[in-house]
N, C-alpha and C positions, 0 to 999 in steps of 0.2 A: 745399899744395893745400887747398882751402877745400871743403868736404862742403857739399855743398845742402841747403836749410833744408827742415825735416818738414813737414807741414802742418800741427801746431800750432803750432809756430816762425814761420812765415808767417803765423800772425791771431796771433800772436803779436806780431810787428813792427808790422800793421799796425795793432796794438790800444793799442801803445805812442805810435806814430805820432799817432792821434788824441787821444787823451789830454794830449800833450805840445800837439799845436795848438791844444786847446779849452782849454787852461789857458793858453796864449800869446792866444788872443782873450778872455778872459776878463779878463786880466791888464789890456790895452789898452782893454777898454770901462770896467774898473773907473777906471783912469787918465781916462779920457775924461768920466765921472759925477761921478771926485772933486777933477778935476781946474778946467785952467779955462774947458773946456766947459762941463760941467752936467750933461751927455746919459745918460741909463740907455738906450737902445736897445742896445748893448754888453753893457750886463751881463743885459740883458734875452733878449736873442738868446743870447749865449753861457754864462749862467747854465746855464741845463734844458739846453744841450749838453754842457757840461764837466760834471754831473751825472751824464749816460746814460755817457757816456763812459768818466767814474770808473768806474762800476757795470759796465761790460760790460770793460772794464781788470779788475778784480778776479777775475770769472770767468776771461775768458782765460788769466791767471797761474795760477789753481787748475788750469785747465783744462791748459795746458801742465806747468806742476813735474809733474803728472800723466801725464801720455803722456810728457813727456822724461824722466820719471826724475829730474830735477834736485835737486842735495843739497840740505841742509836749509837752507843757506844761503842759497842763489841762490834758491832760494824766496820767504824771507824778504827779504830783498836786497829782491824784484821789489815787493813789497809796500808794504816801506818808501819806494821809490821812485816812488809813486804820490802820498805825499802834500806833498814839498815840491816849486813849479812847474820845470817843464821837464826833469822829471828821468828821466822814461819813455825820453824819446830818447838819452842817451847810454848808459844802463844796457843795451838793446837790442842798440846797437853793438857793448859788451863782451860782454854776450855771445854774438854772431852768434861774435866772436873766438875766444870760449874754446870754441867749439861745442855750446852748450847750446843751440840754437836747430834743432840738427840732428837725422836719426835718430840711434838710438844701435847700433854692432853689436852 
């Protein structure tokens, strides 16, 4: 039986969420500028977004390990998992699983 998620686990998801999409458009306009387009509107648009992104990604993670109580690992984990792309999204998943995303009794 799966425990509903806290409400920092919840901007927690969806903080992972965005993160993982602005590094997926990011990734695509970078492709599209160095590719055999040409075009920077891509990296131009999704640059300053996948930026903010990062940055409020970082808080959320402090902000959750924080209210979930989450060990020192899965902390670290979330952290780490911010910096190589698309990694915010499945690390989320795991832990919705393991219920770190949840209250805790």
């Amino acid at each position: 039986m799966s425990r509903s998620l806290a409400p920092a686990g919840r901007l927690f998801a969806v903080a992972a969420f965005i993160e993982g999409f602005t590094w997926a458009g990011l990734l695509i306009g970078m492709w599209l500028k160095y590719g055999p387009v040409g075009n920077e509107l891509g990296v131009k648009i999704f640059g300053p977004l996948h930026g903010g992104a990062f940055l409020f990604y970082v808080v959320v993670t402090v902000l959750s390990a924080l209210r979930l109580r989450w060990p020192w690992w899965a902390a670290l984990l979330a952290m780490v998992a911010a910096v190589p792309p698309l990694v915010t999204v499945p690390l989320e998943m795991g832990f919705r699983r393991l219920g770190l995303l949840s209250a805790r009794a």
